[in-house]
N, CA, C and O of each residue as an XYZ file, in Angstrom:
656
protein
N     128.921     39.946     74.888
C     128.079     40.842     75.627
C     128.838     42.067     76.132
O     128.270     43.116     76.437
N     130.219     41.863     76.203
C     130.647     43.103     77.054
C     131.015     43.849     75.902
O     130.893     45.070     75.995
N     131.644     43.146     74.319
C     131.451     44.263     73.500
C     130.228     44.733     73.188
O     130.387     45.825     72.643
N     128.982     44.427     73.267
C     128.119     45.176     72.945
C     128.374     46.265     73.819
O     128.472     47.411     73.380
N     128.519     45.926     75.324
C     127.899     47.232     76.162
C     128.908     48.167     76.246
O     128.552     49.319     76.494
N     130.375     47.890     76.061
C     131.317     48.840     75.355
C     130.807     49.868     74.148
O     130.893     51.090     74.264
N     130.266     49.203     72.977
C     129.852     50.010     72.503
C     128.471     50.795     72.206
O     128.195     51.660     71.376
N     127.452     49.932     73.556
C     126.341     51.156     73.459
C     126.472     52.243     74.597
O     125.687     53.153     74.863
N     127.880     51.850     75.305
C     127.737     53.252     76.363
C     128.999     53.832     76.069
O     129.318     54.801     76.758
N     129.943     53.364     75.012
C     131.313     54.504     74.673
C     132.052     54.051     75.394
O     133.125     54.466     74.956
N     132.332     53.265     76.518
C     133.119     53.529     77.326
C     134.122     51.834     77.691
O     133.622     50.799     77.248
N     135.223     51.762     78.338
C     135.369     50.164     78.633
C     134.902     49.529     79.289
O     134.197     50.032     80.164
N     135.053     48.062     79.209
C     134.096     47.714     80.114
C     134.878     46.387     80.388
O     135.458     45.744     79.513
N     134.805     45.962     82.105
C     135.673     45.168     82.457
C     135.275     44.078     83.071
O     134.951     44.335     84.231
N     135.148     42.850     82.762
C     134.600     41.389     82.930
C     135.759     40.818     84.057
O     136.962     40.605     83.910
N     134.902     40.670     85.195
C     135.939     40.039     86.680
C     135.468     39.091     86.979
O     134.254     39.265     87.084
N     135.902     37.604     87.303
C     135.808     36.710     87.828
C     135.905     36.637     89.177
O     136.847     37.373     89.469
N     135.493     36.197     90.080
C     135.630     36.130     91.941
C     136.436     34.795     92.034
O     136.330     33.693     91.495
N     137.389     35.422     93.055
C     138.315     34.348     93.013
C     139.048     34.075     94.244
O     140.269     33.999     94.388
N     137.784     33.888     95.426
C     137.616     34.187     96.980
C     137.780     35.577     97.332
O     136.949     36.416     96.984
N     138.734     35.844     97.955
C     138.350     37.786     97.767
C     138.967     38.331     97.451
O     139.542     39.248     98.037
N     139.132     37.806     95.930
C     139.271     38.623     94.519
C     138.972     38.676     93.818
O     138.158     37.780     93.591
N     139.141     39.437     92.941
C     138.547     39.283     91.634
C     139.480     39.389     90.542
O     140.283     40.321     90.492
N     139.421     38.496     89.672
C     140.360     38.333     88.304
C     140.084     39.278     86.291
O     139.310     38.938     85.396
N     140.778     40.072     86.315
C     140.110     40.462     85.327
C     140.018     39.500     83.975
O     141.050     39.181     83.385
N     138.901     39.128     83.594
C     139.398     37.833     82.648
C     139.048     38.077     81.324
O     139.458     37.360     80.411
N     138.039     39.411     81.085
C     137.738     39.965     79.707
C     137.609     41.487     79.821
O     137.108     42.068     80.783
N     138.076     42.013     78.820
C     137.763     44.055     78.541
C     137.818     44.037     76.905
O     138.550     43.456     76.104
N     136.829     44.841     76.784
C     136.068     45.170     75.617
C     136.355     46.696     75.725
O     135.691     47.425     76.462
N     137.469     47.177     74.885
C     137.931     49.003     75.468
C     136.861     49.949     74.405
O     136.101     49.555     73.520
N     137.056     50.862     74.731
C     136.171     52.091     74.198
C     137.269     52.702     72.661
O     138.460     52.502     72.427
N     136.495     53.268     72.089
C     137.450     54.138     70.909
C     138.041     54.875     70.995
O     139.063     55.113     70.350
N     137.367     55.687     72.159
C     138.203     56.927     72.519
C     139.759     57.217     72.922
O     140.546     56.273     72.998
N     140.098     58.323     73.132
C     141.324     58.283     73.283
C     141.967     58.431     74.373
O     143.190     58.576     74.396
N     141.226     58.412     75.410
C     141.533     58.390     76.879
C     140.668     57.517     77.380
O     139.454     57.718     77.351
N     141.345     56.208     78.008
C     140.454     54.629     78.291
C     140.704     54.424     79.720
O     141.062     55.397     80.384
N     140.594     53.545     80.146
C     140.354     52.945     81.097
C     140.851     51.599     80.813
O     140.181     50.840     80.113
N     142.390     51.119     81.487
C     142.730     49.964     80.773
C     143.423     49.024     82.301
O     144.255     49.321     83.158
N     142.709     48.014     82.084
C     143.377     46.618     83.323
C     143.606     45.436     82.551
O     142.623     44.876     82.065
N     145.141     44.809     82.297
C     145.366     43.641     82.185
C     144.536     42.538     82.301
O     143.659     42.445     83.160
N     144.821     41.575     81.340
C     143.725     40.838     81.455
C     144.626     39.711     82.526
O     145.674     39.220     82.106
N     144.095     39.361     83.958
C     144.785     38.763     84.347
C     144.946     39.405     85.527
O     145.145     38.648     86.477
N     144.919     40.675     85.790
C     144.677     41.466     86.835
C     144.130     41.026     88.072
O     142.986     40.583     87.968
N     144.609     41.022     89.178
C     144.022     40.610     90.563
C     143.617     41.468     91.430
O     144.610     41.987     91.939
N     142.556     41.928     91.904
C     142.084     43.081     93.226
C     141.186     42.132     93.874
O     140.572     41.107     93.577
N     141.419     43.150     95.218
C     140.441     42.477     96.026
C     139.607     43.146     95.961
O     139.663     44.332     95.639
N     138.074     42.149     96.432
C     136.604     42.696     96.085
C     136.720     44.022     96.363
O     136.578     44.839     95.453
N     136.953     44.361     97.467
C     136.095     45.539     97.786
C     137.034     46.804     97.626
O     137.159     47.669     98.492
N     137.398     46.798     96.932
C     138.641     47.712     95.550
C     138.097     47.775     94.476
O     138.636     48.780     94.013
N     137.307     47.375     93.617
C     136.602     48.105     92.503
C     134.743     47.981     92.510
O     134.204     47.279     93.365
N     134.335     48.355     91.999
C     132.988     48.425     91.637
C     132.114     46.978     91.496
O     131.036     46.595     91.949
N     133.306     46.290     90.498
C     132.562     45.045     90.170
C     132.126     44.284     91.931
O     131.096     44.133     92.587
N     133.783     43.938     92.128
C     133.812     43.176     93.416
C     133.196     43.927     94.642
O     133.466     43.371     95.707
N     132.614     44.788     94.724
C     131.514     45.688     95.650
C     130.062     44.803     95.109
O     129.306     44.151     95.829
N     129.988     44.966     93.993
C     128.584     44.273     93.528
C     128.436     43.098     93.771
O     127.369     42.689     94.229
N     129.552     42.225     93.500
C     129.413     40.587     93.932
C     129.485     40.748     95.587
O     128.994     39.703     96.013
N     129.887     41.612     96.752
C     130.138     40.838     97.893
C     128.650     41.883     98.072
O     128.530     41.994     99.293
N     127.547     42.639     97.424
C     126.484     43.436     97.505
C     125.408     41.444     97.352
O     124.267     41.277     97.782
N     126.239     40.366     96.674
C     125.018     39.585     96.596
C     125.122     38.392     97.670
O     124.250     37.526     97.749
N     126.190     38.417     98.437
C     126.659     37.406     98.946
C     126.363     37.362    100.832
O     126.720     38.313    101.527
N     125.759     36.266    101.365
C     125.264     36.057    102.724
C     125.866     37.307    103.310
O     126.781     37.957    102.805
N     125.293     37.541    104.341
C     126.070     38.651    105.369
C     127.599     38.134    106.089
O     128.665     38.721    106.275
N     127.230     37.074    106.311
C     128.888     35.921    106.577
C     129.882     35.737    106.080
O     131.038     35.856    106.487
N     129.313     35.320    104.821
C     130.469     36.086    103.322
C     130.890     37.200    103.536
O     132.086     37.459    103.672
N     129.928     38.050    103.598
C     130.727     39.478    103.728
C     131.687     39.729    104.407
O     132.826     40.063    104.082
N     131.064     39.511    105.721
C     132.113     39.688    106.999
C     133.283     38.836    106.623
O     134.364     39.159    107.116
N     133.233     37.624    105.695
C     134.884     36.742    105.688
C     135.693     38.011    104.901
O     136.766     38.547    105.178
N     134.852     38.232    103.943
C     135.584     38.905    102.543
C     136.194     40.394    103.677
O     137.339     40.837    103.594
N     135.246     40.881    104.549
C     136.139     42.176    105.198
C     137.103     41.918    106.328
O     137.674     42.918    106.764
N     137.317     41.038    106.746
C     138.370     40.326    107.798
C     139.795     40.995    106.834
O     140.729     41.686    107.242
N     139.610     40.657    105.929
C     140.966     40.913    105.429
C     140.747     42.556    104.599
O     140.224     42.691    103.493
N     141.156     43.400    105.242
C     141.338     44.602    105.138
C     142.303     44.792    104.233
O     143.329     44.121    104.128
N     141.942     45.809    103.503
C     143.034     46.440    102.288
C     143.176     47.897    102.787
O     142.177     48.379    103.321
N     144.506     48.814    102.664
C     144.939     49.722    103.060
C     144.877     50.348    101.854
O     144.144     51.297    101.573
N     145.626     49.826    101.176
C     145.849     50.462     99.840
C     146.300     49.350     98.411
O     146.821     48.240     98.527
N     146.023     49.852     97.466
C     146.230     49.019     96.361
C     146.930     49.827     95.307
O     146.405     50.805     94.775
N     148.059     49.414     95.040
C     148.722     50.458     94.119
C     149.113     51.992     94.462
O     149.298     52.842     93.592
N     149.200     52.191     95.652
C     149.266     53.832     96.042
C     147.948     54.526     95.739
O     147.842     55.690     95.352
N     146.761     53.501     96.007
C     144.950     54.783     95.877
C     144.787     53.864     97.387
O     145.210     52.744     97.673
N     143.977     54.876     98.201
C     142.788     54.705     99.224
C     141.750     53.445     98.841
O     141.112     53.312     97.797
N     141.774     52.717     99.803
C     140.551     51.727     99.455
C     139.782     52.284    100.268
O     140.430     52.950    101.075
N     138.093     52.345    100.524
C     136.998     52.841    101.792
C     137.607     52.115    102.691
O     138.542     51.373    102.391
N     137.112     52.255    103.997
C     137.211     51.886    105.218
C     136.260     50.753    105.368
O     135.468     50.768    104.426
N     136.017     49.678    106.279
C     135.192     48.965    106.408
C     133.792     49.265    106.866
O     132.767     48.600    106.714
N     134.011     50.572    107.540
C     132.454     50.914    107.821
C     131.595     51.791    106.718
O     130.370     51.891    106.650
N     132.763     52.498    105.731
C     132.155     52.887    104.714
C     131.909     51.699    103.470
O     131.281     51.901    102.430
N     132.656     50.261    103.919
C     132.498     49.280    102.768
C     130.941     48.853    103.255
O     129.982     48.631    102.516
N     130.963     48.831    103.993
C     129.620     47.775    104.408
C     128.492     48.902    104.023
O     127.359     48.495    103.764
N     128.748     50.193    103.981
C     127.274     51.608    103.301
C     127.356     51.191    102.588
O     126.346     50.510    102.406
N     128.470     51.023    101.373
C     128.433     50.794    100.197
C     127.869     49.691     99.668
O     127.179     49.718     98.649
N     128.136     48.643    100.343
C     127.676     47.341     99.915
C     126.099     47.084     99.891
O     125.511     46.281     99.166
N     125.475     48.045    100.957
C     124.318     47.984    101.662
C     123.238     48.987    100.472
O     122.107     48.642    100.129
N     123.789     49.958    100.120
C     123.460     50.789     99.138
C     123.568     50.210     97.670
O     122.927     50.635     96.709
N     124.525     49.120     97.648
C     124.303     48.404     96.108
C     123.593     47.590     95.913
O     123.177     47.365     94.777
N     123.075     46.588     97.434
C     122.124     46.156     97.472
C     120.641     46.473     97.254
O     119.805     45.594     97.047
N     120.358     47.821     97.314
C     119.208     48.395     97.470
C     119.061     49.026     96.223
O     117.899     49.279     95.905
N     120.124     49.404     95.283
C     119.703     50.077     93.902
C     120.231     49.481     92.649
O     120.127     49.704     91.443
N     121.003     48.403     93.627
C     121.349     46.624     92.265
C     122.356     47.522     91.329
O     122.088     47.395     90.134
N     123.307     48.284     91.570
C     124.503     48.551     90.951
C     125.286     48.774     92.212
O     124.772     48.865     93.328
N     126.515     48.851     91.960
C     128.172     49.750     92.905
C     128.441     50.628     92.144
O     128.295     50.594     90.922
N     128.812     51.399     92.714
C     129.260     53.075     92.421
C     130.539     53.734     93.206
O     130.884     53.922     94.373
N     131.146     54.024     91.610
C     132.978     54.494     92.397
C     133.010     55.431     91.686
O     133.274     55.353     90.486
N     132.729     56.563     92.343
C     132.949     57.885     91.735
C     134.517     58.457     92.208
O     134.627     59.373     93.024
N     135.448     57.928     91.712
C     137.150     58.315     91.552
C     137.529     58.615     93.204
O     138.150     59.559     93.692
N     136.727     57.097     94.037
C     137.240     57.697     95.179
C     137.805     55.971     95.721
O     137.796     55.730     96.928
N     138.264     54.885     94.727
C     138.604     53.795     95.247
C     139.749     53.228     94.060
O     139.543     53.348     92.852
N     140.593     52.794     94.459
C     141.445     52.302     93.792
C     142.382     52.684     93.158
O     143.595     52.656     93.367
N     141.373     53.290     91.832
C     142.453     54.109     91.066
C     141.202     55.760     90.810
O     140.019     55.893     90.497
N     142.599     56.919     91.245
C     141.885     57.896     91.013
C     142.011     58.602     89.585
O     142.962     58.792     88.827
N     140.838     58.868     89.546
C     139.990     59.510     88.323
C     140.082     58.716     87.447
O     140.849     58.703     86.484
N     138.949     57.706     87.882
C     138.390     56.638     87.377
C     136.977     56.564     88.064
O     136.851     56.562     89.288
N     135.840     56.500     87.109
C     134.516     56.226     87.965
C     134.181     54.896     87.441
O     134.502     54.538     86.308
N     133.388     54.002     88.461
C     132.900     52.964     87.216
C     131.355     52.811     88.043
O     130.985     53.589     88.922
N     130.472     51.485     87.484
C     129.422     51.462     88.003
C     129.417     49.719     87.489
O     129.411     49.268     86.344
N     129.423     49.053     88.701
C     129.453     47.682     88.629
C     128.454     46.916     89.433
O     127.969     47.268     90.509
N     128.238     45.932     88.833
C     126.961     44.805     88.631
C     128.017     43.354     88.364
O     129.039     43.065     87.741
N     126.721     42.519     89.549
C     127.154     41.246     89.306
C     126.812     40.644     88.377
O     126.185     41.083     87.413
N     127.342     39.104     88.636
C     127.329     37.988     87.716
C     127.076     36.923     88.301
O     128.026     36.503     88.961
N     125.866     36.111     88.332
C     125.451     35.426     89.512
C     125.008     33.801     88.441
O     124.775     33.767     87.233
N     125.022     32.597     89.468
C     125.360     31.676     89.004
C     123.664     31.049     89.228
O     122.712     31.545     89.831
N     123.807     29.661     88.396
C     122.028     29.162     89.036
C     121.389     29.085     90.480
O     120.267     28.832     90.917
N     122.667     29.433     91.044
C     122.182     29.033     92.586
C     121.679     30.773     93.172
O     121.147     30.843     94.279
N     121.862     31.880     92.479
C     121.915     33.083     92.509
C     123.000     33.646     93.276
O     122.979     34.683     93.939
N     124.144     32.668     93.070
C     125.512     33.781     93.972
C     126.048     34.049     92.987
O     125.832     33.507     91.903
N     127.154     35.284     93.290
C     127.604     35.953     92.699
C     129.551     35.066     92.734
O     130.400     34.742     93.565
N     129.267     35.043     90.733
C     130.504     34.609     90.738
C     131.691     35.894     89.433
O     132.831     35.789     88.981
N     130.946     36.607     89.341
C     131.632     37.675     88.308
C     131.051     38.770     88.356
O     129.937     38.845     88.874
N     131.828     40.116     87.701
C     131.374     40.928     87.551
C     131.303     42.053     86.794
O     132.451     42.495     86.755
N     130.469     42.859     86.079
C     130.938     43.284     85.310
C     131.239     45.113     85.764
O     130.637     45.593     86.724
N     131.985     45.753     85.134
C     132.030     46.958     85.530
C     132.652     47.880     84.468
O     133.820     47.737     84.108
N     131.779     48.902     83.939
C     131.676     49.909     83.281
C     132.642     51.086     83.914
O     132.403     51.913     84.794
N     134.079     50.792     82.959
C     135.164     52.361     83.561
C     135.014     53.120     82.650
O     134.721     52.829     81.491
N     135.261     54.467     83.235
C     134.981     55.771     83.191
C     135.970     57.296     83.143
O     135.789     58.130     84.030
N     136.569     57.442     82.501
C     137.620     58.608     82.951
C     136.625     59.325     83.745
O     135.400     59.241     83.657
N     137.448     60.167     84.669
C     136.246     60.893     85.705
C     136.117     62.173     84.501
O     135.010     62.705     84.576
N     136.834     62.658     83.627
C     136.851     63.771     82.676
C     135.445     63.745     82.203
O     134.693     64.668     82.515
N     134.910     62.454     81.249
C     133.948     61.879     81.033
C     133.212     61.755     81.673
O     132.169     62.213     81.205
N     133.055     61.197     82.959
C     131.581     60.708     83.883
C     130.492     61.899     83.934
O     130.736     63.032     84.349
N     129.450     61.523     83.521
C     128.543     62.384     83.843
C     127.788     61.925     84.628
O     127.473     60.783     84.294
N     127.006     62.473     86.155
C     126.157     61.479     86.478
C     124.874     61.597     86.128
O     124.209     60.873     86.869
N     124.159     62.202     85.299
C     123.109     62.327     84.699
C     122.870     60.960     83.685
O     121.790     60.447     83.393
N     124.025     60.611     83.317
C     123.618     58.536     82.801
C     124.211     57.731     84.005
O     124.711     56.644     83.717
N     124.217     57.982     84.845
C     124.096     56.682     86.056
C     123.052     55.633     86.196
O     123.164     54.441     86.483
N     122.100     56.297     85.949
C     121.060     55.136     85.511
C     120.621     54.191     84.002
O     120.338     53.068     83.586
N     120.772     55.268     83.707
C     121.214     54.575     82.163
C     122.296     53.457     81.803
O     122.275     52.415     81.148
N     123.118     54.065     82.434
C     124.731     52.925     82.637
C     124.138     51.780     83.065
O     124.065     50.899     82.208
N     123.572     51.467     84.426
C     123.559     51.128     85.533
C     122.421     50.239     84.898
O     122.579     49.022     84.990
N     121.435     50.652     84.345
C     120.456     49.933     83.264
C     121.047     48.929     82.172
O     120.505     47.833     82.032
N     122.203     49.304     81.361
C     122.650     48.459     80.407
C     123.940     47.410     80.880
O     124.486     46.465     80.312
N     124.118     48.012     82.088
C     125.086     46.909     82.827
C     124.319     45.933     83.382
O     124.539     44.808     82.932
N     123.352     46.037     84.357
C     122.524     45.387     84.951
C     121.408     44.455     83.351
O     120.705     43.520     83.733
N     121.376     44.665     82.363
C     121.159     43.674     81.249
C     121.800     43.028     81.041
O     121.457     41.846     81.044
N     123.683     43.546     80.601
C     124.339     42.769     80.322
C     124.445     41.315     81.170
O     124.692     40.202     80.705
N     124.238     41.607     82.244
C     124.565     40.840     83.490
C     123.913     39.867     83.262
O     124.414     38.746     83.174
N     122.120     40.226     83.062
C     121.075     39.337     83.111
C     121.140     38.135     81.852
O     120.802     36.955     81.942
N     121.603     38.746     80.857
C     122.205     38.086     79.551
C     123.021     36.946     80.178
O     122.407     35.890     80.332
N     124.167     36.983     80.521
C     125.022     36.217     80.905
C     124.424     35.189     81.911
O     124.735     34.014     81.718
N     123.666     35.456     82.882
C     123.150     34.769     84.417
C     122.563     33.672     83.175
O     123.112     32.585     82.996
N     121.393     34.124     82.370
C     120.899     33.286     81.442
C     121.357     32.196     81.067
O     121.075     31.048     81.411
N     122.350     32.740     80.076
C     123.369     32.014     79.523
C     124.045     30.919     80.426
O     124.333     29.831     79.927
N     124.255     31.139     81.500
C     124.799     29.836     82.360
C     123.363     29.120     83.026
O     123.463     27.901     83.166
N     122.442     29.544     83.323
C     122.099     28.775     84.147
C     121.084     27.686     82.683
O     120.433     26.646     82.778
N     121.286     28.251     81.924
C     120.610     27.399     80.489
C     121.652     26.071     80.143
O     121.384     25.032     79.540
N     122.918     26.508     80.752
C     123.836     25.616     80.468
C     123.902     24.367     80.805
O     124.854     23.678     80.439
């Protein structure tokens, strides 16, 4: 699934596992192009450092939340993580339009992505997926479009397990 959506939106695309408040990168499906967007497979961030892990703590009790922001991140790699009062807009805003949105202002700069969970039969969120972006590339005129074929991919997968 994530190579498909690699290659109907051009771009990479990065499969995270939650792994209390983190997230593990455990699959990427890269783009052709020649300027990518590339994370180890194996990679560790905390949620609320990329897109994906914004979307999973966007599905999780308000209690959850608050555990997952107790532990504050300053920085990750030498980029700005948001602040906690701008994590909780964010979270609150992904809730309401069912994607996360990092327009090259978290983690790593000039990088956009647009991330969607991965939610289990019980409907919590245990993965996530997230569509990176050189910011060179980002247009936001397909934000919804993106945000449309991520939010399928997702639904594909939820399927797929809870059929299991």
């Amino acid at each position: 699934m994530i190579k498909r959506l690699a290659a109907e939106t051009g771009e990479t695309v990065h499969l995270a596992l939650r792994d209390g408040n983190e997230s593990v990168i455990i699959g990427r499906a890269d783009t052709t192009k020649d300027v990518r967007v590339i994370l180890e497979l194996g990679t560790r961030l905390p949620l609320q450092a990329t897109s994906a892990g914004v979307a999973m703590l966007a599905r999780l009790a308000p209690a959850d939340v608050a555990e997952v922001l107790k532990h504050e991140v300053d920085q990750v790699e030498g980029a700005t993580v948001p602040s906690t009062d701008q994590l909780r807009r964010e979270i609150e805003l992904t809730a309401v339009r069912g994607y996360a949105l990092n327009v090259s202002s978290w983690y790593r700069p000039h990088v956009c992505s647009i991330g969607v969970a991965v939610t289990d039969s019980m409907d919590k969120p245990i993965a996530g997926i997230a569509i990176s972006i050189p910011e060179m590339r980002y247009d936001s005129t397909n934000e919804a479009t993106l945000a449309e074929l991520a939010n399928a991919a997702a639904a594909e997968i939820n399927g797929l397990i809870r059929s299991a």
